[in-house]
N, CA, C and O atoms as a Tinker XYZ file with bonds, in Angstrom:
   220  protein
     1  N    105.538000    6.922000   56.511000    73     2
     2  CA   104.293000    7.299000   57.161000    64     1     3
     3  C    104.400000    7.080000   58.670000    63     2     4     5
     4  O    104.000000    7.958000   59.435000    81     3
     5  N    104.937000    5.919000   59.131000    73     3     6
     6  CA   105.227000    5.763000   61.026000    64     5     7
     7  C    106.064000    6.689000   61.083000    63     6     8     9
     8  O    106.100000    7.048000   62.260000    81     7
     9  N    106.946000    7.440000   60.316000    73     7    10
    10  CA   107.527000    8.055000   61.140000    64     9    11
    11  C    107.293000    9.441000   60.901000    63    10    12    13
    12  O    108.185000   10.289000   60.872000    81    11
    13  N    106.271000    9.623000   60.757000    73    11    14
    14  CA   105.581000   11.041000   60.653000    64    13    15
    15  C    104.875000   11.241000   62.631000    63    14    16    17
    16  O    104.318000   10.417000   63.356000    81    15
    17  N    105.255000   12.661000   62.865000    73    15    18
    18  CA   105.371000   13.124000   64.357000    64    17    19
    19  C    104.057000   12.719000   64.671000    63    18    20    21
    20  O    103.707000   12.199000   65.731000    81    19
    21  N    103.083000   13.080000   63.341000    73    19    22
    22  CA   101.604000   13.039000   64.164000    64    21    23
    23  C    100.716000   11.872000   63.851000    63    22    24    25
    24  O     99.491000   11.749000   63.875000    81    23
    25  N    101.712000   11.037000   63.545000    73    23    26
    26  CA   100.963000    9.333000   63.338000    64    25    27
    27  C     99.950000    9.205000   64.776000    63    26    28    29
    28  O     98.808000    8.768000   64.638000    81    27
    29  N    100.485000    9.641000   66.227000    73    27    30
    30  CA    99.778000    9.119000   67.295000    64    29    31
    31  C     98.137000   10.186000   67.112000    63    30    32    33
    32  O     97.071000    9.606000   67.325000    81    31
    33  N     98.128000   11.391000   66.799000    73    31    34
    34  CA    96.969000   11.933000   66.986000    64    33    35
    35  C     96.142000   11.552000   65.861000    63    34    36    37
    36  O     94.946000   11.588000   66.149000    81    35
    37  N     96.476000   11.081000   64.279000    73    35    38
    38  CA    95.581000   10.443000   63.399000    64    37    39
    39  C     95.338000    8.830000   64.527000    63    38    40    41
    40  O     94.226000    8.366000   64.781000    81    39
    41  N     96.058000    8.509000   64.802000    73    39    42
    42  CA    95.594000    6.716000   65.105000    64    41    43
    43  C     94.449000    7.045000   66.686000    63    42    44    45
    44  O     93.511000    6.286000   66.933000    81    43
    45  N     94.711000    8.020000   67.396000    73    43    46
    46  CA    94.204000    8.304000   68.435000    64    45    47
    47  C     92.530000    8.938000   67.917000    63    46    48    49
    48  O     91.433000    8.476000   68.232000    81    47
    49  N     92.826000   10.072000   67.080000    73    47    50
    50  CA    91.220000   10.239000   66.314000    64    49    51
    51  C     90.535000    9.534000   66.054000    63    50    52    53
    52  O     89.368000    9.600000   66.440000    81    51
    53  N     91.106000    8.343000   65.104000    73    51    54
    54  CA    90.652000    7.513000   64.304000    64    53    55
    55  C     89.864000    6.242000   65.228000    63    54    56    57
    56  O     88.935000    5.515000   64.875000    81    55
    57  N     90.472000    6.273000   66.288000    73    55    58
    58  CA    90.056000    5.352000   67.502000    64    57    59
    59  C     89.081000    5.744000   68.234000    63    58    60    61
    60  O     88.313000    4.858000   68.606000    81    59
    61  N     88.850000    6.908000   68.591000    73    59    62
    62  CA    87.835000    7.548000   69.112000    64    61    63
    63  C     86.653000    7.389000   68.180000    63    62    64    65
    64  O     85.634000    6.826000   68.581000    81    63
    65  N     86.772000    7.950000   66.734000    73    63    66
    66  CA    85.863000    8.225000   65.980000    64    65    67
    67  C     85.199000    6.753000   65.936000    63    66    68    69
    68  O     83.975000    6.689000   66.047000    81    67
    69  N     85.677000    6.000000   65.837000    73    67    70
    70  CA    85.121000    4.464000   66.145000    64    69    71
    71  C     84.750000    4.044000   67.483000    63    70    72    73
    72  O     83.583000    3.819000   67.805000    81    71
    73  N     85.404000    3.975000   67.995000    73    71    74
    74  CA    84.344000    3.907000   69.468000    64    73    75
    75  C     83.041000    4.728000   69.851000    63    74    76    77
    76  O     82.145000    4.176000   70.489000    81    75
    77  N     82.918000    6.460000   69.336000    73    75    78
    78  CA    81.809000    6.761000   69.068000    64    77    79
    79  C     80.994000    6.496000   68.716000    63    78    80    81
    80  O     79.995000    6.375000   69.425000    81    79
    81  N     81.009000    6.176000   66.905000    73    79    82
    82  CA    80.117000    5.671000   65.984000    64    81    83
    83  C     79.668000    4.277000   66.368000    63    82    84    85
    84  O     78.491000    4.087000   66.065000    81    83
    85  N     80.372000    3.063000   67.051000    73    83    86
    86  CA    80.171000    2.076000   67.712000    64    85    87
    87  C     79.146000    1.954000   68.940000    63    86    88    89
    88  O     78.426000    1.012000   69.272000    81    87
    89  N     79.295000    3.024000   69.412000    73    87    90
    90  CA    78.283000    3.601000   70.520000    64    89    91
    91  C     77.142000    4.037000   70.519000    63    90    92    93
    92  O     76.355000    3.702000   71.405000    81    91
    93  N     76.765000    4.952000   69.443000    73    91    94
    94  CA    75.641000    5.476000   68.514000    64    93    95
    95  C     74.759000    4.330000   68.300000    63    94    96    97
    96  O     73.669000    4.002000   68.768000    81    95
    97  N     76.108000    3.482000   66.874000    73    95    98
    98  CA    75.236000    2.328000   66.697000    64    97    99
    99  C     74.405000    1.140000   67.501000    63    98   100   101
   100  O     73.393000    0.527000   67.164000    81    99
   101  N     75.166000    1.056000   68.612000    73    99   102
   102  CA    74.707000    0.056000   69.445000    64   101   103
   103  C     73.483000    0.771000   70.588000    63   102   104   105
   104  O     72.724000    0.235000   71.395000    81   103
   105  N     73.668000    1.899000   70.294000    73   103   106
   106  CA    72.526000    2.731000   71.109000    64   105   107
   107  C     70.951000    2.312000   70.553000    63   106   108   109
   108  O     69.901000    1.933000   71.071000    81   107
   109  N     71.478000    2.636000   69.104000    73   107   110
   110  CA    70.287000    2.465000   67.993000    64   109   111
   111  C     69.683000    1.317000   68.159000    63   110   112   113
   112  O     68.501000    1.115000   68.437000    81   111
   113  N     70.409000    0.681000   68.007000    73   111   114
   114  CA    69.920000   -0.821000   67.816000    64   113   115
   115  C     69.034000   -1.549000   69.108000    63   114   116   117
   116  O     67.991000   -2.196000   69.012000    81   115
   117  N     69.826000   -1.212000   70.359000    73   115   118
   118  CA    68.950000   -1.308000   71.575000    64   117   119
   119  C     68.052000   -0.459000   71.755000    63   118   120   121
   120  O     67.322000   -0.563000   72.740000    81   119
   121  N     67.942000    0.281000   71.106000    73   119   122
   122  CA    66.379000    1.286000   71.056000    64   121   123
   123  C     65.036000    0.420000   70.207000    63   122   124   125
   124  O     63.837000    0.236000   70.417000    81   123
   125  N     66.009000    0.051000   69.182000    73   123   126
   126  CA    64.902000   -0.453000   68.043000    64   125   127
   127  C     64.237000   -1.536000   68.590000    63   126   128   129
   128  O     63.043000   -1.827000   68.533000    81   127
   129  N     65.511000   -2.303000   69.328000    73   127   130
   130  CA    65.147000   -3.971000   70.445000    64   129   131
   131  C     63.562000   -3.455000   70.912000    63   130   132   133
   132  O     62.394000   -3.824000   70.793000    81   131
   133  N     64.547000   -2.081000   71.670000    73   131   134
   134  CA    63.102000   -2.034000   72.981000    64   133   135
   135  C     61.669000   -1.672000   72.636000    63   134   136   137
   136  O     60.564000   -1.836000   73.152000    81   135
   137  N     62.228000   -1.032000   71.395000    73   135   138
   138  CA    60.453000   -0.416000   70.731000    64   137   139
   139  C     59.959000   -1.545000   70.237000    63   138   140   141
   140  O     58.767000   -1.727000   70.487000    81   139
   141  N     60.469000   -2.313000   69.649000    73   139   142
   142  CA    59.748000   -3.345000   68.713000    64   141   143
   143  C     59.335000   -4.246000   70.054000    63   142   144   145
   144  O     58.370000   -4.953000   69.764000    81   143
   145  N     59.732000   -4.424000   71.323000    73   143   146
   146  CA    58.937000   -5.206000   71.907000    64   145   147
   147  C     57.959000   -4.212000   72.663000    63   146   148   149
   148  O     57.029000   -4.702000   73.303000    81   147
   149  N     58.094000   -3.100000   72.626000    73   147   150
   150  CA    56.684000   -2.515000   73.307000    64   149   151
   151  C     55.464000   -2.673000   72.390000    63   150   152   153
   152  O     54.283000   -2.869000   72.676000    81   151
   153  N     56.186000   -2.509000   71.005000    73   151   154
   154  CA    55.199000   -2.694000   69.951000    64   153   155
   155  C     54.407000   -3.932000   70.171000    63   154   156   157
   156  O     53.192000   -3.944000   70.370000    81   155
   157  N     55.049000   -4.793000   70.130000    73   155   158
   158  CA    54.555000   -6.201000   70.328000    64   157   159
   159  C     53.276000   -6.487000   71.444000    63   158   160   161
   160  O     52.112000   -6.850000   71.276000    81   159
   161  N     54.038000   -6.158000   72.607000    73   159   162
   162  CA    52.988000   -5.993000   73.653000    64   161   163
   163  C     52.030000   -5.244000   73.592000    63   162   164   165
   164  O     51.073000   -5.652000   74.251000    81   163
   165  N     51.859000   -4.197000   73.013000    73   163   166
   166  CA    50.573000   -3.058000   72.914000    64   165   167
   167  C     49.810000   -4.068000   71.445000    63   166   168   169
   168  O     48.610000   -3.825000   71.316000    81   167
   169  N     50.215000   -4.801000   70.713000    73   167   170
   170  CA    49.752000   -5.361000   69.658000    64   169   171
   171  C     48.684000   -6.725000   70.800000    63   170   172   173
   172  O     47.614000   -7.234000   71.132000    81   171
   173  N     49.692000   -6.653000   70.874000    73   171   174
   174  CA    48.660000   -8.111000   72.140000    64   173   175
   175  C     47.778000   -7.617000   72.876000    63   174   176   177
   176  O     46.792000   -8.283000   73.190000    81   175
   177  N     47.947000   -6.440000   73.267000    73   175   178
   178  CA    46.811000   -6.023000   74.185000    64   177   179
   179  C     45.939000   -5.444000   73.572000    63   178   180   181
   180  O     44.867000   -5.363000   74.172000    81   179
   181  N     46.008000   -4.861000   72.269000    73   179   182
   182  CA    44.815000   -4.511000   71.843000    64   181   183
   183  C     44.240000   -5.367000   70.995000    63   182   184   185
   184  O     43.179000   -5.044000   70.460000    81   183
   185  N     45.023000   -6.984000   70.644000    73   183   186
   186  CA    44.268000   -7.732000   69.749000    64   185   187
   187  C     43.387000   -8.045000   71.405000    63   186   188   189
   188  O     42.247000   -7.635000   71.624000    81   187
   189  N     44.053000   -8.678000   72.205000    73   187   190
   190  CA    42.891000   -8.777000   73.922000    64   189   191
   191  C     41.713000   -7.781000   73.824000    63   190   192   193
   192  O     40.565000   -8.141000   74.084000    81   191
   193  N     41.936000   -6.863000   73.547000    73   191   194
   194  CA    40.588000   -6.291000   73.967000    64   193   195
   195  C     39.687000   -6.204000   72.600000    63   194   196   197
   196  O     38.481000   -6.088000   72.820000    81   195
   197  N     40.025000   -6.235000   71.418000    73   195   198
   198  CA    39.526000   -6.529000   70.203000    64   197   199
   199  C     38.779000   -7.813000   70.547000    63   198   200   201
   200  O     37.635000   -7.779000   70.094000    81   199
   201  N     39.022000   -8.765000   71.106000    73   199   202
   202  CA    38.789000   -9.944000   71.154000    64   201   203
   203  C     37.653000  -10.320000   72.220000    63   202   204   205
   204  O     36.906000  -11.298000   72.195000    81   203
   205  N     37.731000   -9.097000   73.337000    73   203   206
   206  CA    36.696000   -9.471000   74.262000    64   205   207
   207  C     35.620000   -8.429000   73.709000    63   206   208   209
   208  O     34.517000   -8.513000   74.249000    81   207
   209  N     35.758000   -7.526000   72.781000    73   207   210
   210  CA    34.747000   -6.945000   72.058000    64   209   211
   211  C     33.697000   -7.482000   71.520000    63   210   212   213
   212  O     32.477000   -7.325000   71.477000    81   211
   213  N     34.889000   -8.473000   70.941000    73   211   214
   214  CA    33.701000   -9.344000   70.265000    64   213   215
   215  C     32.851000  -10.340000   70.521000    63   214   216   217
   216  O     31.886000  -10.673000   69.833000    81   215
   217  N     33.370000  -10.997000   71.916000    73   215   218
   218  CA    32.123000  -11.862000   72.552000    64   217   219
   219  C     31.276000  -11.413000   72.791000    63   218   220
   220  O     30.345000  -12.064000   73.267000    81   219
């Protein structure tokens, strides 16, 4: 199998295709970070104004 000509363009694909999908994923995930804290904050601000409603 190493000494097959096109060992470098499978190991070279295969490297890419992972650094992509690695990239994607970590995209995702810092998206989800950032929404879930906007979420958070818009949760606080409308329990705040829920709250001065009610005085």
């Amino acid at each position: 199998m190493l000494s097959d000509p096109h060992i470098g363009f499978v190991v070279a694909a295969y490297s890419i295709a992972f650094v992509v999908l690695a990239g994607m994923i970590g995209s995702v995930v810092l998206d989800a970070r950032r929404l879930a804290a906007q979420l958070d904050e818009a949760n606080r601000a409308l329990e705040a104004a829920r709250g001065d409603r009610r005085r």
